[in-house]
BAVEXDREN-453348 format. One record per residue (C-alpha): x, y, z. Coordinates in steps of 0.05 Angstrom, whole numbers, padded with zeros to 5 digits, always signed. Layout:
<nodes>
XYZ...
</nodes>
This chain:
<nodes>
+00839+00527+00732+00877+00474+00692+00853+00471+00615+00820+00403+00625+00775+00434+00670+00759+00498+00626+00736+00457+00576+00690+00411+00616+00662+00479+00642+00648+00502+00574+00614+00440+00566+00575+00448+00623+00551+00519+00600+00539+00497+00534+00484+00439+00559+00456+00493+00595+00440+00547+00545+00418+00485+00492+00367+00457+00554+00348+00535+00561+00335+00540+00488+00296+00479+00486+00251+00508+00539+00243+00571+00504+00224+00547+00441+00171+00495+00475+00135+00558+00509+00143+00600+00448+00101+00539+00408+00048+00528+00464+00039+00609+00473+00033+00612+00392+00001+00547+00376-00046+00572+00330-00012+00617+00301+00033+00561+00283-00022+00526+00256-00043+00577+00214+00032+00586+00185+00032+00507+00176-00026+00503+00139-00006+00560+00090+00058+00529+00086+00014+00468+00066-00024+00491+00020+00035+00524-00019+00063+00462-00023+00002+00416-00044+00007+00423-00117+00080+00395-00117+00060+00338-00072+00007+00320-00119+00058+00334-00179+00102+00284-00145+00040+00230-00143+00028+00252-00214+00090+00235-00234+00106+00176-00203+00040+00135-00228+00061+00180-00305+00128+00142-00292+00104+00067-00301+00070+00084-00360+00125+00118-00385+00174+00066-00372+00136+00017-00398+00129+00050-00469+00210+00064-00461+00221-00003-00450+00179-00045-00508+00152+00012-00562+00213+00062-00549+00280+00018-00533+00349+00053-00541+00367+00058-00606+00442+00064-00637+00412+00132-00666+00423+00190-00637+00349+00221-00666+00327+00164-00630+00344+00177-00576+00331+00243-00573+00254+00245-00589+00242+00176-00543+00225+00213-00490+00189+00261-00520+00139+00215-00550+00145+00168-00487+00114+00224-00455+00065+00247-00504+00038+00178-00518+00029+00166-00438+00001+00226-00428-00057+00203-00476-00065+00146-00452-00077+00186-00373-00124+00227-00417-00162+00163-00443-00167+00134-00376-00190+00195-00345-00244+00200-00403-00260+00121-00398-00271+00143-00318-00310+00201-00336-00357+00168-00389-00366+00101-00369-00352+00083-00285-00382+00147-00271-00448+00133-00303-00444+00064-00280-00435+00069-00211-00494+00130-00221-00539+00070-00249-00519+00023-00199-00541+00071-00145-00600+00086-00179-00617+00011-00191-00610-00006-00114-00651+00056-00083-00706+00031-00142-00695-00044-00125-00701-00031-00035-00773-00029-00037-00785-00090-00091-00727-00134-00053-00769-00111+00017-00833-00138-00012-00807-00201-00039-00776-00214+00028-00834-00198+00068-00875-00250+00019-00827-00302+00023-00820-00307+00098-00895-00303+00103-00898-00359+00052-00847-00402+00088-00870-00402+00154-00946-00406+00140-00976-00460+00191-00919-00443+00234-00938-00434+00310-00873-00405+00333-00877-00343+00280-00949-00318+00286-00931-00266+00325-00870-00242+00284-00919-00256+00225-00968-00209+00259-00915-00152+00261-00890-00163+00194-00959-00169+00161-00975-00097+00195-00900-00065+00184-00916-00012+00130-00858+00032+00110-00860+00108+00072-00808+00082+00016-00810+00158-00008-00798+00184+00059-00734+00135+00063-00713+00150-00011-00731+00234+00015-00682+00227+00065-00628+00177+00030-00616+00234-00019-00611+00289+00034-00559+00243+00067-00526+00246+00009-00529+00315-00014-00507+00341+00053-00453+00283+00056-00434+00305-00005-00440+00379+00000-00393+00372+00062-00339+00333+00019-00342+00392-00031-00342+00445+00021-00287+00414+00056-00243+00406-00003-00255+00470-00034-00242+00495+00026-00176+00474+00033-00171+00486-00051-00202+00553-00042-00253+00552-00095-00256+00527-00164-00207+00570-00203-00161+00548-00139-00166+00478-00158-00154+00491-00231-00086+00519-00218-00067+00465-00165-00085+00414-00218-00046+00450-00270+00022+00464-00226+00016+00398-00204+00004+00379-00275+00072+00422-00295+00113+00402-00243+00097+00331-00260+00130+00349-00328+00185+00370-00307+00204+00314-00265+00196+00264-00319+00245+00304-00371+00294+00320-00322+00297+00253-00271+00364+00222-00285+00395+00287-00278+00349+00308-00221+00372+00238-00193+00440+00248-00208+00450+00319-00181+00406+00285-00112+00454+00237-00096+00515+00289-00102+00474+00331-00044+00470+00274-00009+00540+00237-00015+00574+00307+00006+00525+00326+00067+00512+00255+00088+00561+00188+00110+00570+00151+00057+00534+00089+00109+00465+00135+00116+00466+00156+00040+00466+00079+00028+00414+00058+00084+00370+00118+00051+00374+00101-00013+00358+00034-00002+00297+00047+00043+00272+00090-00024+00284+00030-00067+00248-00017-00036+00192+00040-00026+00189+00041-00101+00187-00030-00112+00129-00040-00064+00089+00019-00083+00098+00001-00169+00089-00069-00155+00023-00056-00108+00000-00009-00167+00004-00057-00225-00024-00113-00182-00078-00077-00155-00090-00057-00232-00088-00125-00264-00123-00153-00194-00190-00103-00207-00183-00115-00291-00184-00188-00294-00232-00200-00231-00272-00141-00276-00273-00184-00339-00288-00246-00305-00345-00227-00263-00377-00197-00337-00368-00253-00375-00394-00301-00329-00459-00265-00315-00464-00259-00391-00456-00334-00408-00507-00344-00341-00554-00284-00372-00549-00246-00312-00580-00176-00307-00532-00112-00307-00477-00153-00326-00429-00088-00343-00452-00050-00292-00433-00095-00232-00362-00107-00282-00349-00043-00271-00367-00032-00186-00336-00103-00179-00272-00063-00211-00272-00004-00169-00284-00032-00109-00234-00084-00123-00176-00033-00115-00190-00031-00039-00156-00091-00009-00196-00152+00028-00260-00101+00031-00268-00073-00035-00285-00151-00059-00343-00155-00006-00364-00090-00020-00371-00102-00095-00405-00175-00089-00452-00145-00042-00478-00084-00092-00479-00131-00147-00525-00187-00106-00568-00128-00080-00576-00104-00150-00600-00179-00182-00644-00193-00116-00694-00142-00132-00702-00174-00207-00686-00250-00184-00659-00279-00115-00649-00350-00153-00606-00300-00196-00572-00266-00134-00560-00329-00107-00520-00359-00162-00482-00285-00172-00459-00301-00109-00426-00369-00128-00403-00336-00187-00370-00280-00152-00339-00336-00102-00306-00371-00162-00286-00318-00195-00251-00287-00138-00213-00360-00118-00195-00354-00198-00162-00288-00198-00133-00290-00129-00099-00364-00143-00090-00367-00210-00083-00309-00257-00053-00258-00212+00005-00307-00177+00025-00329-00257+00026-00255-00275+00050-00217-00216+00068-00265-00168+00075-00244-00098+00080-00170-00119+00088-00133-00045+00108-00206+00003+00054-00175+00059+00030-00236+00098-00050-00241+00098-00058-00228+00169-00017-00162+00163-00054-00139+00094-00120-00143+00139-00083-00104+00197-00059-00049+00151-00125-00052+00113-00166-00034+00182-00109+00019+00215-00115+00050+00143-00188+00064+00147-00188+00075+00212-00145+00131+00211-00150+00168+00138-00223+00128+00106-00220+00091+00042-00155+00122+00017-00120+00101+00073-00142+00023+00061-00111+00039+00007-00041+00063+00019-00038+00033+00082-00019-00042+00048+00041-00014+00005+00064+00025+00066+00062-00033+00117+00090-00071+00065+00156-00032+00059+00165-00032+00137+00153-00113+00136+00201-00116+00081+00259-00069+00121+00244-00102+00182+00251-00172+00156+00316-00160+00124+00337-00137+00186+00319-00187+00221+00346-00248+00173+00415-00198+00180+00421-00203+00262+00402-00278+00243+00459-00287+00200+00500-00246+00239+00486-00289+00297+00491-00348+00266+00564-00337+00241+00582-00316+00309+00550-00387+00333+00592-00421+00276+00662-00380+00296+00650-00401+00364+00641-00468+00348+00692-00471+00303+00740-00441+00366+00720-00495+00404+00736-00552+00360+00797-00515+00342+00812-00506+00414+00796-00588+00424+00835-00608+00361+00904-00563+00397+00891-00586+00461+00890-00667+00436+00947-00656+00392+00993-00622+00458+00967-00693+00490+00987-00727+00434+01061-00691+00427+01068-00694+00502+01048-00774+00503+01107-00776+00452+01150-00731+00488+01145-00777+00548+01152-00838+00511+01219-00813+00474+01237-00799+00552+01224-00858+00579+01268-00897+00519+01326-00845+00536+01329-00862+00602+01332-00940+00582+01387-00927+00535+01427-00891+00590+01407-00949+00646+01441-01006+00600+01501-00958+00578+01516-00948+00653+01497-01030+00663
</nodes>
């Protein structure tokens, strides 16, 4: 056996134990698939906290580089410098704590008295219904009969509002139970939310060098090419996500502040209180500004429906104000997801993971549109240099080929006067 073929052997046998291996390891995981599960999901749930630390830090981070860049710049001091970050960090950290507060003592409430409002309003908004049809299509032939019904329909409004808050308290018994579940109980979630919380910290003092000392790892275990392609795939993650944040921020502030004011200057009832659900709901893209008008019009028809109505027009308005005007001049096209792909993202989102994945799903489709577009408009350049070389061959090609006509033309001429010359020498 020559050498050649010893080592193609070895080859041979080494295929074999890896395609062995592979089918080892596949029955091992289908024997022990819950078992595998289990170990998963304590693997999991050690590493929560430091996911959430990570989400933590990275919404901490804008703030913080914010107050870096106008209250705290770099200074030619080296105190400075030194206690920037420190009170970069303490300052954002209040302002978390204020927003958290301003969440806690005002939306929470709201959307509490919003609730409260509608399941109040339902039966007064049911009435005036019922005696506006039966107003509008007295004398009517066609609707006596569906006059009939409606004139005998009686509905138990405190059986409905019984089991509305049964719905909800086993709706939301379920969420709790599921999440402290997974949490374990309530001192659980206290120290997830406080190693999160630490970790967070960390990050934030330590991320150049953090940075610095990840892109060593990666330049000496990875190509230099897949380092770069990485990287660059995490930029432009970054820039969508921070971009998508402080757009969908400014988006649910202004359209907030504009929806208040109006139904102020219109004397509009619960002006602050559909402000603020017009806000949240806001942050959920394409639905959230549906969901918000249709609370707030719900709310007003039970007092007025002229009301409703023009809260509707309002709402209209105000939307084709902050969508065209204030948030292009101030954030401009912040994550360059076509309209059409926004609503695809927006539906696989909730499909799949509810109203958080609505929300995540834009910024994530986003980054893949944004990858795969400069992709593409690469293999377009690409392509159309090689169209341009080839072109440019060819004219080359055309411009040799006409001068060799040209030199040979003259060639032959030169020729054809040498042989005249030598016919009148021998003449």
């Amino acid at each position: 056996m020559n050498k050649s073929e010893r080592k193609l052997r070895i080859k041979d046998q080494k295929g074999f134990i890896t395609k062995v291996a592979i089918v080892f390891v596949a029955a091992l995981c289908l024997l022990y698939f819950n078992n595998i599960l289990m170990f998963l999901g304590k693997v999991l749930g050690i590493v929560f906290p430091f996911f959430i630390g990570i989400a933590i830090a990275y919404i901490w981070n804008l703030i913080l580089k914010f107050l870096e860049k106008y209250l705290f710049p770099n200074s030619q001091k080296e105190i400075a410098n030194k206690i920037r970050r420190p009170l970069s960090m303490t300052l954002s950290f209040l302002v978390i704590i204020g927003i958290v507060v301003g969440v806690m003592y005002v939306v929470i409430p709201q959307i509490y008295e919003s609730t409260r409002i509608i399941v109040e309003a339902v039966p007064m908004f049911a009435e005036n219904t019922k005696a506006w049809f039966l107003r509008s299509t007295e004398g009517a032939e066609w609707a006596n009969s569906l006059r009939n019904n409606i004139e005998n329909l009686t509905i138990d409004w405190n059986q409905v509002g019984s089991e509305v808050v049964n719905f909800l308290k086993n709706g939301l018994g379920g969420f709790l139970g599921s999440t402290l579940g997974f949490l374990g109980n309530i001192a659980g979630f206290f120290i997830t939310f406080f190693t999160a919380i630490i970790f967070a910290i960390y990050l934030l003092i330590g991320k150049e060098k953090l940075a610095a000392q990840t892109r060593k790892i990666t330049n000496v275990y990875w190509s230099k090419n897949f380092s770069n392609k990485f990287y660059h795939v995490m930029d432009v993650l970054d820039d969508t996500f921070s971009s998508y944040i402080k757009g969908q921020c400014l988006s649910a502030l202004s359209l907030s502040a504009l929806i208040t004011i109006s139904m102020l200057i219109f004397r509009i009832p619960y002006a602050f209180t559909i402000g603020v659900v017009t806000m949240i709901t806001a942050f959920i893209p394409i639905v959230g500004a549906f969901l918000g008008g249709a609370v707030g019009f719900f709310m007003i028809a039970a007092v007025n429906f002229e009301q409703a109505i023009i809260f509707l027009i309002i709402i209209v308005v105000c939307q084709q104000i902050e969508g065209n005007i204030i948030y292009p001049q101030i954030v401009g096209d912040s994550i360059g997801l076509p309209g059409i792909w926004t609503f695809v993202a927006v539906v696989f989102g909730g499909s799949l993971f509810g109203t958080m994945g609505m929300i995540l799903a834009v910024p994530i489709f986003a980054t893949f549109y944004k990858l795969f577009k400069e992709r593409t408009d690469r293999l377009l350049a690409i392509q159309a240099k090689k169209e341009e070389l080839k072109e440019f061959k060819k004219e080359k090609k055309k411009a040799i080929n006409r001068e060799e006509a040209r030199s040979s033309k003259k060639q032959l001429k030169q020729e054809k006067i040498i042989k005249q010359k030598l016919q009148k020498k021998k003449l």
